[in-house]
C-alpha positions as CSV (number, residue, x, y, z in Angstrom):
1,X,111.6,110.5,117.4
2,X,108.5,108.7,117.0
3,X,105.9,110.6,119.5
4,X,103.4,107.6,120.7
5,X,100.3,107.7,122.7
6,X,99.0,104.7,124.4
7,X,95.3,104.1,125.1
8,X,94.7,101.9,127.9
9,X,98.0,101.5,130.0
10,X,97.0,100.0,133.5
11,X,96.5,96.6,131.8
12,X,98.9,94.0,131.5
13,X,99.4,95.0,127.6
14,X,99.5,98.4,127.7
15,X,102.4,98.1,130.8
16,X,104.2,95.9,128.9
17,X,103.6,98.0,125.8
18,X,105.2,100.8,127.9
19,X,107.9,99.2,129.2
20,X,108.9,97.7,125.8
21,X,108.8,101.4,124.0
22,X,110.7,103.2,127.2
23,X,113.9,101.5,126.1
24,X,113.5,102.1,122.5
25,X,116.1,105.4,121.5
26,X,113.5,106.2,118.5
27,X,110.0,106.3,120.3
28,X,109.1,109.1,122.8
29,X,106.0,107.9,124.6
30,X,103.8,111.0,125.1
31,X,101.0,109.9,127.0
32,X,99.3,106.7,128.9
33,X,95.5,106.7,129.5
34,X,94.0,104.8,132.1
35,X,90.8,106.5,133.1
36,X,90.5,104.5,136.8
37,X,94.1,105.4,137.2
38,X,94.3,108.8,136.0
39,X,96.7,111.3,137.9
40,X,98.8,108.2,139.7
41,X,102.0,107.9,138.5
42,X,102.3,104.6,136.3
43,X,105.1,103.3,138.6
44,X,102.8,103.1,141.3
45,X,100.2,101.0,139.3
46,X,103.2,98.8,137.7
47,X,105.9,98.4,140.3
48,X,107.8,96.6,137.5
49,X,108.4,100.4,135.8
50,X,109.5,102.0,138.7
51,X,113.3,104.1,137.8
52,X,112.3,104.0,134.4
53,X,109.7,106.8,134.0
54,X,108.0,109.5,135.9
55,X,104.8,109.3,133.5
56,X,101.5,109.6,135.2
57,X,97.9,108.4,133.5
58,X,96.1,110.4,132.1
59,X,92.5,110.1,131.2
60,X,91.6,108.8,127.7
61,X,91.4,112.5,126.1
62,X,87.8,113.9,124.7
63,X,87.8,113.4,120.0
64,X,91.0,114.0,119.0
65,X,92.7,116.7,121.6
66,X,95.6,116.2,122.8
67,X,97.0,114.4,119.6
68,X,99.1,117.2,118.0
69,X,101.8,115.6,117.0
70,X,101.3,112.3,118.0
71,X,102.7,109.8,114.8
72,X,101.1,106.7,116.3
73,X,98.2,105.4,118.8
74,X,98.5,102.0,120.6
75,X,94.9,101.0,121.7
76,X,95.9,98.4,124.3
77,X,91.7,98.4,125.5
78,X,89.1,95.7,126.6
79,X,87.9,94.7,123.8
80,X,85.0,96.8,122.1
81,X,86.6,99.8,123.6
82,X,88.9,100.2,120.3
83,X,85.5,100.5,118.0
84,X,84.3,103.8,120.3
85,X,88.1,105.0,119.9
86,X,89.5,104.4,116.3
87,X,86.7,106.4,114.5
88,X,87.9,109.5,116.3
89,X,91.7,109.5,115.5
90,X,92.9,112.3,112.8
91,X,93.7,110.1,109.5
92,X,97.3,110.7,110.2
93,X,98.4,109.0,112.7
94,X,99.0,105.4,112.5
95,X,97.2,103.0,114.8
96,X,97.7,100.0,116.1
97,X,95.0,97.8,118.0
98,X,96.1,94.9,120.4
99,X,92.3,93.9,121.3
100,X,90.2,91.6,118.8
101,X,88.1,94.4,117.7
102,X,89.7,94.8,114.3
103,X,90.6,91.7,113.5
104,X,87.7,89.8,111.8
105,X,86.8,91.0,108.5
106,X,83.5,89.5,108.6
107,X,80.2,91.7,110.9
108,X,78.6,87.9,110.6
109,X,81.9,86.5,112.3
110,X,82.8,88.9,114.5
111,X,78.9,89.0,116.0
112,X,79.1,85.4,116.4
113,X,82.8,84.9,118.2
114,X,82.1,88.3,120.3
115,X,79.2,88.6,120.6
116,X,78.1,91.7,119.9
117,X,77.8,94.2,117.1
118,X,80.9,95.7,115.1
119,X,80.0,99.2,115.0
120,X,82.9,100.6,112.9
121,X,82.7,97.9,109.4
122,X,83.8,100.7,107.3
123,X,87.1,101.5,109.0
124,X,87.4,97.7,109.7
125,X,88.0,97.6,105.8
126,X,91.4,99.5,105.8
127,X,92.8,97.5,108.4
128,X,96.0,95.2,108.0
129,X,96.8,92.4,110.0
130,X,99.6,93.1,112.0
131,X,101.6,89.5,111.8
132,X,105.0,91.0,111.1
133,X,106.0,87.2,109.7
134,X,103.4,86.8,107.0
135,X,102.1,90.3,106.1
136,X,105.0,92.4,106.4
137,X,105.2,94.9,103.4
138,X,101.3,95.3,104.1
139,X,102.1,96.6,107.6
140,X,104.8,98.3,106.7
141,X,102.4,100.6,104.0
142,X,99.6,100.4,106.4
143,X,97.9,103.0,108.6
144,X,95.7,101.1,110.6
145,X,96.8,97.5,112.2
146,X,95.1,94.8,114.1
147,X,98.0,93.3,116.1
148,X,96.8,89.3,116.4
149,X,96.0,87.8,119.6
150,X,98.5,85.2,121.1
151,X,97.0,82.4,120.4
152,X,96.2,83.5,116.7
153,X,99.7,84.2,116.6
154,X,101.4,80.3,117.9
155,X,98.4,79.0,115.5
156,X,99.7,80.8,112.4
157,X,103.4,80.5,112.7
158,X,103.2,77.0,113.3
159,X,100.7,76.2,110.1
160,X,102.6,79.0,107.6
161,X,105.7,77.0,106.8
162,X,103.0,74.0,106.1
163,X,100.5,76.3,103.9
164,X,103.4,77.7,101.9
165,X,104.6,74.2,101.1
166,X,101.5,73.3,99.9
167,X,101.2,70.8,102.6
168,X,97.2,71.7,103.9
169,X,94.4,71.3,101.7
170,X,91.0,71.9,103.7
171,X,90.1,73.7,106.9
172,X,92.0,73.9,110.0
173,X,90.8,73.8,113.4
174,X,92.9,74.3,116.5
175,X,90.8,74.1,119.7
């Protein structure tokens, strides 16, 4: 089984994150942080999971203990949360990010649209963005993924069947 930790549980992607991987026969999720949650059993912060798991949070744990054996890291955080936390991951586990803070390639860009300063550029550079539809070999070889916000997401599989045809010559804008 794939042993899975999730960063960041008592949100609304994290829980469903959770709830999606407790039915998968492949995944074993090990742990759930939540650090205002920590010691309550998840089913008492998401009624929705109750029968389903007796998991409790945990809080997010110090560098990298706790991640023996752990294949793969969901960081399901506020955004700029994931910048403090991907640096300190051994190299061999896979990651994959749900907030924004790996998604722009660009320090420029990313100041601008969040305002702040991307403090981990160099690790930014390995990784691949996670839209299974377009990029899905890259993913597939990849360590680290930026999973692509939902609105990122209904933008680009609405305009990829256009750009592959050859049918959009400029920018796009979709506000």
């Amino acid at each position: 089984k794939l042993r899975v930790a999730i960063y960041g549980g008592s949100g609304y992607g994290g829980a469903e994150l959770l709830r999606i991987l407790l039915f998968q026969p492949h995944a074993e999720v090990v742990f759930v942080t939540a650090n205002e949650h920590a010691g309550k059993r998840v089913a008492d912060v998401h009624r929705n999971l109750l029968g389903l798991t007796e998991v409790s949070f945990i809080p997010a744990p110090a560098e990298r203990e706790g991640l023996d054996g752990v294949d793969c890291v969901f960081l399901a955080l506020p955004h700029g949360q994931a910048l403090e936390i991907a640096p300190r991951l051994p190299a061999g586990v896979k990651v994959v990010d749900l907030s924004g803070d790996f998604r722009l390639s660009s320090a420029e860009e990313f100041r601008e649209h969040y305002g702040r300063e991307h403090t981990a550029m160099e690790l930014q550079r390995e990784f691949v963005y996670g839209l299974t539809e377009v990029n899905r070999e890259a993913i597939r070889r990849a360590r680290l993924v930026s999973n692509p916000g939902c609105f990122a997401t209904a933008t680009l599989l609405a305009l990829a069947p256009l750009v592959r045809a050859g049918l959009v010559a400029g920018r796009v804008v979709v506000d």
